[in-house]
C-alpha positions in Angstrom: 39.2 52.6 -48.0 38.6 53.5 -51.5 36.2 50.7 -54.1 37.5 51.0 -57.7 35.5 49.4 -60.4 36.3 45.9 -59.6 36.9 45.4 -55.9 37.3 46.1 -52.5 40.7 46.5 -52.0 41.6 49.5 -49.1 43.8 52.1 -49.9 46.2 52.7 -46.9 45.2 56.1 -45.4 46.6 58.0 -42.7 44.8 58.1 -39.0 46.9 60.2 -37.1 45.0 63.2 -37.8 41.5 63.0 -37.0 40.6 67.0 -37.3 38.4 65.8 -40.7 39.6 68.8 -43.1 36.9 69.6 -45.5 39.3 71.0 -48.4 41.0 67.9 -48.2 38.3 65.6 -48.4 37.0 67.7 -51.6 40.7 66.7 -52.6 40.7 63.3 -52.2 37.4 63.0 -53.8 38.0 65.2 -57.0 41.4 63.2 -57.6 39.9 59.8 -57.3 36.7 60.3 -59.4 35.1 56.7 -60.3 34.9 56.3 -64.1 31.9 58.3 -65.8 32.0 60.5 -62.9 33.0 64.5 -63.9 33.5 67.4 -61.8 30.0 69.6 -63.0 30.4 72.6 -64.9 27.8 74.3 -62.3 30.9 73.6 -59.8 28.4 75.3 -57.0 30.7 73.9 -54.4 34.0 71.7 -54.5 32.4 68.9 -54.3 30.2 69.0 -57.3 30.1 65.7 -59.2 28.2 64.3 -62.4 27.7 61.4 -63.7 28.3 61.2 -67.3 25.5 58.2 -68.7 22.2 59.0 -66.3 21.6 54.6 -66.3 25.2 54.3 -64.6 24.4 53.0 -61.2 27.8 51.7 -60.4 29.2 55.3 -61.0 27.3 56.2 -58.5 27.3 53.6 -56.2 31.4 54.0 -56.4 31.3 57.7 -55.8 28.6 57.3 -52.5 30.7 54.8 -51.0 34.2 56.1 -51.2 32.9 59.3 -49.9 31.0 57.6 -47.2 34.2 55.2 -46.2 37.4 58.6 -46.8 35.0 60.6 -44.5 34.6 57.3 -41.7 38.7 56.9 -42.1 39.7 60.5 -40.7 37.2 61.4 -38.8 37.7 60.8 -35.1 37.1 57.2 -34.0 34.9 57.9 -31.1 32.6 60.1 -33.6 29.8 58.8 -35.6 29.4 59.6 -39.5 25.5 60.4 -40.6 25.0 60.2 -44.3 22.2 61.6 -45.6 20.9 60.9 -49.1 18.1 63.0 -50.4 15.8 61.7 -52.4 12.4 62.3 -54.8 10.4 59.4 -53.6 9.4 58.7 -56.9 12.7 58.0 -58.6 13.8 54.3 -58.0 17.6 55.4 -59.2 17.2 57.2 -55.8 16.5 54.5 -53.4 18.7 51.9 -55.1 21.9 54.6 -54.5 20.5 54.2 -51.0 20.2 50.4 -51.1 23.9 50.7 -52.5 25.4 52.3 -49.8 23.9 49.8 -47.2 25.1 47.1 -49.3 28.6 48.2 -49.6 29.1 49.4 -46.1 28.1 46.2 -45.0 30.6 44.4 -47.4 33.2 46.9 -45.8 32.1 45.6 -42.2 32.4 42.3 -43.1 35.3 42.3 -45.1 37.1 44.8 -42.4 37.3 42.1 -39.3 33.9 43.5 -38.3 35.2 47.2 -37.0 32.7 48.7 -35.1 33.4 52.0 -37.2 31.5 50.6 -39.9 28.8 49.1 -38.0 25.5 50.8 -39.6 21.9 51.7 -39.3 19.3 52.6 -41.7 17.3 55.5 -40.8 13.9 55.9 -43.3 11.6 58.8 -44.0 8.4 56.8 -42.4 6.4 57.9 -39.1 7.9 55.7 -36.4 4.0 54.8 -35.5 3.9 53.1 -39.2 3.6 49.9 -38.0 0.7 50.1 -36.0 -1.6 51.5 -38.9 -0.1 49.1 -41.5 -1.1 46.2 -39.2 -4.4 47.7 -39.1 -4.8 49.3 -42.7 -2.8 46.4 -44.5 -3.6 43.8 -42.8 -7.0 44.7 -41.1 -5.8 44.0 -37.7 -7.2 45.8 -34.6 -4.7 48.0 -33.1 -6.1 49.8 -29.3 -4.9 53.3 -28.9 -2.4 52.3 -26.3 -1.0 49.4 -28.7 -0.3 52.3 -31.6 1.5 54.2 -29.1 4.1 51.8 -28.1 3.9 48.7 -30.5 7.0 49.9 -32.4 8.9 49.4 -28.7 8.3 45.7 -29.7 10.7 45.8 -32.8 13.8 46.8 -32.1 15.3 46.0 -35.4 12.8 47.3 -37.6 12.4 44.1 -39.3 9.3 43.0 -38.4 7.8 46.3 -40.4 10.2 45.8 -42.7 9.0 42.1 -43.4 5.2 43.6 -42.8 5.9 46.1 -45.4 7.2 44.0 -48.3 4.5 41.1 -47.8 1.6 43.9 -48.1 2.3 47.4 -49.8 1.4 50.0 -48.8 -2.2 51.8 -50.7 -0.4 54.3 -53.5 2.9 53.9 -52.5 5.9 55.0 -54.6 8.5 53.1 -56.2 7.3 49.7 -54.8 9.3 47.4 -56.2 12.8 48.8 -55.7 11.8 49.9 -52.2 11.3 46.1 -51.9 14.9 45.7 -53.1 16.1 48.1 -50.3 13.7 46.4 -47.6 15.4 43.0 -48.9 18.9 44.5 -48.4 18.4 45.6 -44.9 16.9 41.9 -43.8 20.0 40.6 -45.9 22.4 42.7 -44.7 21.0 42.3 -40.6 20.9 45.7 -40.9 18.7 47.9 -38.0 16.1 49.8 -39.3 14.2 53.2 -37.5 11.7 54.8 -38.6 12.5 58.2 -38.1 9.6 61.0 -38.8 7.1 62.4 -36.5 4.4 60.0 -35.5 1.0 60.9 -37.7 -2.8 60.5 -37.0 -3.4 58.3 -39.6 -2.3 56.0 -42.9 -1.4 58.7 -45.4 -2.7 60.8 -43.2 -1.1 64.1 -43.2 -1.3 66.1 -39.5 1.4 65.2 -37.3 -0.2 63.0 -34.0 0.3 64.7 -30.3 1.1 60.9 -29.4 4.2 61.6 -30.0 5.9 63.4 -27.3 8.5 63.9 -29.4 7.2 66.1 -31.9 4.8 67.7 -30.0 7.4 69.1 -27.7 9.6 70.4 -30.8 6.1 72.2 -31.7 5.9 74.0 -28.1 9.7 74.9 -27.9 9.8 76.4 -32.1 6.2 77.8 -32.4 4.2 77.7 -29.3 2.0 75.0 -31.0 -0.4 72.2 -29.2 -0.5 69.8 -31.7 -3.8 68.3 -29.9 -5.3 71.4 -30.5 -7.9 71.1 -33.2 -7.6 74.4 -34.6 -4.5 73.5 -36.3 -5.2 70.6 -37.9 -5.7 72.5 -41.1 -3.1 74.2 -40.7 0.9 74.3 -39.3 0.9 70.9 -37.9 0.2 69.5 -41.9 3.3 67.7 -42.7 4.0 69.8 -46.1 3.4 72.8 -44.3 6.6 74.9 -43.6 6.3 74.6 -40.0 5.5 70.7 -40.2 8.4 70.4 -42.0 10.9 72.0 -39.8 9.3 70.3 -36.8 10.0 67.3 -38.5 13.2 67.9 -38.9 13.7 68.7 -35.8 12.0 64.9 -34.6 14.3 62.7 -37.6 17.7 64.2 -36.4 17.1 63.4 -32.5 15.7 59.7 -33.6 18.3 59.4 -35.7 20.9 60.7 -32.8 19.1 58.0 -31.1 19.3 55.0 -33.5 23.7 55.6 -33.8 23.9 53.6 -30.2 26.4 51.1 -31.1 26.8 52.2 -34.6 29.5 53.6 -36.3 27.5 54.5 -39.9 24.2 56.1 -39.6 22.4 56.0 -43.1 19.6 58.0 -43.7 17.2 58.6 -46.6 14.9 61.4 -47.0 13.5 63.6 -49.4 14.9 66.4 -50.9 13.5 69.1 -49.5 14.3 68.1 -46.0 17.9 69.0 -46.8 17.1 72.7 -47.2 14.3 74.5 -49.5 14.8 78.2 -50.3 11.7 78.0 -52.8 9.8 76.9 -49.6 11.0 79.1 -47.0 13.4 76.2 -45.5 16.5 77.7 -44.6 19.7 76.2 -43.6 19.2 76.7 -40.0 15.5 74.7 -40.1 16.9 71.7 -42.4 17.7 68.4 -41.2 21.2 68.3 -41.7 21.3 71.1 -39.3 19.1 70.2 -36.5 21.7 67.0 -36.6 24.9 68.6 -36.2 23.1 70.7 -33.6 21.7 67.7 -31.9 25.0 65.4 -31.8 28.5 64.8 -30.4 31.6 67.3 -31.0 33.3 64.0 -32.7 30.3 63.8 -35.2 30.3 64.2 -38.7 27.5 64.9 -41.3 27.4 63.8 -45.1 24.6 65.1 -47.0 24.4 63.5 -50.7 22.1 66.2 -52.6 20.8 63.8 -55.7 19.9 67.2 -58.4 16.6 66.6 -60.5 17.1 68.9 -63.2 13.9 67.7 -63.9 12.2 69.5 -61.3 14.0 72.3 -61.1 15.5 70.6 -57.8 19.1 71.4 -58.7 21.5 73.1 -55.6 21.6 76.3 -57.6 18.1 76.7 -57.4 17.3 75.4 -54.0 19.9 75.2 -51.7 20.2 77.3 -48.6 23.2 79.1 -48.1 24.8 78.1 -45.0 27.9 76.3 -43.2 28.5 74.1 -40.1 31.4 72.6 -39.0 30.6 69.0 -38.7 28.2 69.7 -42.3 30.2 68.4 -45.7 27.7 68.8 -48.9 28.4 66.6 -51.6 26.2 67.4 -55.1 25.6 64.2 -57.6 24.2 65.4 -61.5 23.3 63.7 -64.2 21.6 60.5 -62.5 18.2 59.0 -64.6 15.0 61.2 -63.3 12.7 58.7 -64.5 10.0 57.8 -62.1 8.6 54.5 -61.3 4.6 54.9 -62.7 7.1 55.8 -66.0 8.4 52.3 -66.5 8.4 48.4 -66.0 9.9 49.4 -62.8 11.6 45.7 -62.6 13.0 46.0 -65.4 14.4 49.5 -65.3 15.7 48.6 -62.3 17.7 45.7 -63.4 18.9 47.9 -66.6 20.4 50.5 -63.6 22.5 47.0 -62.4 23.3 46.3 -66.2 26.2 49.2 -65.4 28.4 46.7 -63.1 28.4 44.7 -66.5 28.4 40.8 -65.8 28.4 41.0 -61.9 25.7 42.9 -61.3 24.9 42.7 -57.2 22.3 40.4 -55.9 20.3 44.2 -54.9 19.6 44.9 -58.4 17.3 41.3 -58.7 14.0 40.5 -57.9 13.6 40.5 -53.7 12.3 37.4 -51.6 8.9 38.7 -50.5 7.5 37.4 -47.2 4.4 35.4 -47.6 1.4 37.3 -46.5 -0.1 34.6 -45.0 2.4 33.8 -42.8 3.4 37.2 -42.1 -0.6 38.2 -40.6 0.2 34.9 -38.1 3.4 36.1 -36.9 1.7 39.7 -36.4 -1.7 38.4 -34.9 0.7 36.7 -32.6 2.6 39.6 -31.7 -0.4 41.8 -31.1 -1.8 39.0 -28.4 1.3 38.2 -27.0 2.1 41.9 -26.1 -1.4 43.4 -25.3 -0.8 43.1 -21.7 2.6 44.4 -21.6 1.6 47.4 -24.2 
């Protein structure tokens, strides 16, 4: 099921074969390009795209989603696709190519008779004990020790954070508007969200928590390290520290592994260098992408989207780990605006990104419905005293 630059119509692909052939998919891809999308002079790999005009979101959008959907079509039916998107947290281009692809895949559900292949889940870079301290940090709520622990059990969906989240920001959070505009998405598209990072002691706090059991038994098994041990709280258990990040890793792909259940899409977003860092000693075998196709099924397959910020320096050339797994397809995407949100009327810039779909530009790219947050410290005071016995 390919999208053109006007509809949804599928193109009739064969099933028969589900052994997904990489050079094949690079050939589908290359020969279908989406206007304003090139094949990059870099060419690091086959699948090295870039966009032409940095502000053209529907390129983009175009070039996520076919690739998403060819790889879904022959891959084997039983198997689940994982798409990860990398991001820099501070480039709203970034999330709204993430708030694309849960927009269109939930169009392609809908539109499909409701196949269960393209039943999805969003998967976010956010400790999965976020909850707990945005009730108490945001919203100055009380939260017991045993309530952090397990209050997240008590939102299966992910939409009561979500709905937490967008009423009350977070204290110096990044791109806040069009992180809004993906929160709204998920709520408008039903779509499940998990919160998928290792649990940590605080708000914007960064050591990782021995709470969770999770991540501290990833820490025993890689480097023999207690995380309740205090003499490495200044040290390996910090979540930009090399070893925090590859224990990380090692926590998002088994909650993400986790969150496919039903689904037949697993959407993830997460930053850049959790998709492999040379400059910071991550190597292929400790990046994300990796722990997954460890972690899952023999019918699985993995679709990292590598968003280049030439900007940074964060280009696949320069960072990338060399390195090659069977159920792993790379995909590079150049040329996309680098401007960050503290740069601009971020409302605005957004909306110029959805100015590239021309006079339909997608309900996505316009201001969200934020919950009230009034209402939204009721429902929550209600949900703390209506679950403190069972927590």
């Amino acid at each position: 099921m390919f999208r053109n630059d006007r509809d949804m119509n599928a193109a009739a692909l064969p099933v028969e074969n589900f052994a997904l052939d990489k050079e094949s998919f690079a050939a589908r891809m290359t020969g279908a390009l989406p206007h304003g999308i090139v094949k990059s002079p870099e060419n690091f790999s086959d699948l090295d795209f870039t966009v032409e005009d940095p502000m053209n979101m529907k390129a983009v959008d175009t070039l996520v989603f076919n690739a998403a959907m060819d790889m879904r079509r022959y891959m084997h039916p039983e198997g689940t696709l994982y798409v990860v998107l990398s991001e820099r947290h501070a480039r709203p281009s970034h999330v709204m190519t993430q708030t694309g692809l849960v927009d269109n895949i939930t169009d392609a559900y809908v539109s499909g008779g409701q196949d269960s292949s393209l039943r999805s889940v969003f998967g976010i870079e956010l400790p999965y004990n976020d909850l707990s301290y945005h009730l108490q940090d945001a919203y100055n709520l009380s939260i017991t020790p045993a309530q952090r622990k397990f209050l997240h059990l008590h939102d299966p969906l992910g939409h009561i954070f979500t709905r937490a989240a967008m009423a009350k920001k977070y204290m110096g959070e990044m791109t806040p508007y069009t992180r809004n505009q993906r929160f709204a998405a998920i709520l408008r598209n039903k779509t499940p969200l998990v919160l998928i990072d290792a649990a940590q002691k605080g708000y914007f706090v960064s050591y990782l928590d021995e709470c969770d059991e999770m991540a501290a038994e990833i820490a025993d098994n890689l480097y023999k390290i207690d995380l309740a041990c205090e003499d490495v709280l200044t040290n390996t258990s910090a979540i930009g520290h090399t070893r925090g990040v590859v224990i990380r890793n090692g926590v998002m792909a088994k909650r993400l592994k986790a969150a496919a259940k039903d689904a037949g899409i697993v959407i993830a977003g997460t930053g850049i260098n959790h998709l492999g860092n040379e400059r910071k000693s991550l190597g292929f075998k400790t990046s994300l992408p990796y722990f997954l196709a460890e972690e899952t099924g023999p019918h699985d397959r993995i679709l990292t989207i590598f968003l280049a910020s030439a900007r940074d320096g964060l280009t696949p050339e320069n960072i990338t780990s060399e390195g090659n797994h069977d159920k792993i397809t790379s995909m590079m995407v150049r040329g996309l605006t680098d401007t960050k949100y503290d740069e601009v009327n971020e409302k605005d810039f957004s909306l110029a990104l959805g100015a590239s779909y021309g006079h339909n530009i997608p309900q996505r790219f316009y201001p969200p419905d934020i919950p009230s947050p009034s209402d939204m410290y009721e429902e929550l005071k209600h949900l703390l005293a209506s679950h403190s016995c069972a927590i």
